[in-house]
C-alpha positions as MATLAB code, in Angstrom:
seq = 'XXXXXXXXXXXXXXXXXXXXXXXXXXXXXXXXXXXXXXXXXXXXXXXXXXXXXXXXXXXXXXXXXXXXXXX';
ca = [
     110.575   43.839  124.739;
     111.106   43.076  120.992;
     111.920   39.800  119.767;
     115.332   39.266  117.727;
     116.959   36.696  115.368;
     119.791   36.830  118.319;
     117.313   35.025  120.523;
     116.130   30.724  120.694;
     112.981   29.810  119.676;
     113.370   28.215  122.750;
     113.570   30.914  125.057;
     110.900   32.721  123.011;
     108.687   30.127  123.973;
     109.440   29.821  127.345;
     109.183   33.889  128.174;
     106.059   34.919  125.738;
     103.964   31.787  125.554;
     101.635   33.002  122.775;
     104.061   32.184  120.242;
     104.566   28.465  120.730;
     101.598   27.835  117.894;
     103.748   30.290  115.698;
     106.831   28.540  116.015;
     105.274   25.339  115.973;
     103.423   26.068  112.918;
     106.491   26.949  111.101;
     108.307   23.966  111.899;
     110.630   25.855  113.929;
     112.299   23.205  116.723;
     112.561   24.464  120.233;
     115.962   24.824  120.213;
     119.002   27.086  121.670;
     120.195   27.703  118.391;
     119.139   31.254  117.399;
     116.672   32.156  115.310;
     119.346   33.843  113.524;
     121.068   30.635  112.577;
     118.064   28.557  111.888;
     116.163   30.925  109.744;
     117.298   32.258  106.047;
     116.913   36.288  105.956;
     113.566   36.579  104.136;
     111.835   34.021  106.334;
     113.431   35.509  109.534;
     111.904   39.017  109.468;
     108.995   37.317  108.380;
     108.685   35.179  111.358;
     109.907   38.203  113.495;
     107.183   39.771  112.338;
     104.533   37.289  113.658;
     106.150   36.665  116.601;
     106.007   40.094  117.517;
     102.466   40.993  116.368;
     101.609   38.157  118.611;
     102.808   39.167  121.794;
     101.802   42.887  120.656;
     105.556   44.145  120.114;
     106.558   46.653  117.530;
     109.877   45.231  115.440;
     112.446   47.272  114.183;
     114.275   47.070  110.774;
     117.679   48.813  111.371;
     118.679   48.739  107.453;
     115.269   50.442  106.625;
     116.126   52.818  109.266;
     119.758   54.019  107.841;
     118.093   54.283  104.805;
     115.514   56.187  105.709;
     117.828   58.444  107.710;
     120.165   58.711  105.462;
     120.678   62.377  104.105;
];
């Protein structure tokens, strides 16, 4: 399963323990909030991106994807 900005740090934490340090070390509270709403754009994917590498997750851009499907 892939992490998502339409998921809590909080829940993140709780389900795939290895990222607790990650969030943690970005100063991300363990919140319900989504990531979604806590996070600006840039520093989301970022973020995404560690969080998934972590747990050993592939992520998914879906604008890269139309674009690169586009034709």
């Amino acid at each position: 399963m892939v992490m998502l900005a339409s998921m809590s740090p909080k829940a993140i934490a709780e389900v795939w323990e290895a990222t607790g340090d990650i969030l943690n070390k970005h100063n991300i509270p363990h919140t319900r909030k989504t990531l979604g709403a806590l996070l600006e754009e840039e520093h989301l994917h970022s973020l995404l991106q560690k969080l998934n590498a972590a747990v050993g997750s592939s992520t998914c851009n879906p604008y890269r994807m139309r674009l690169t499907n586009a034709n």
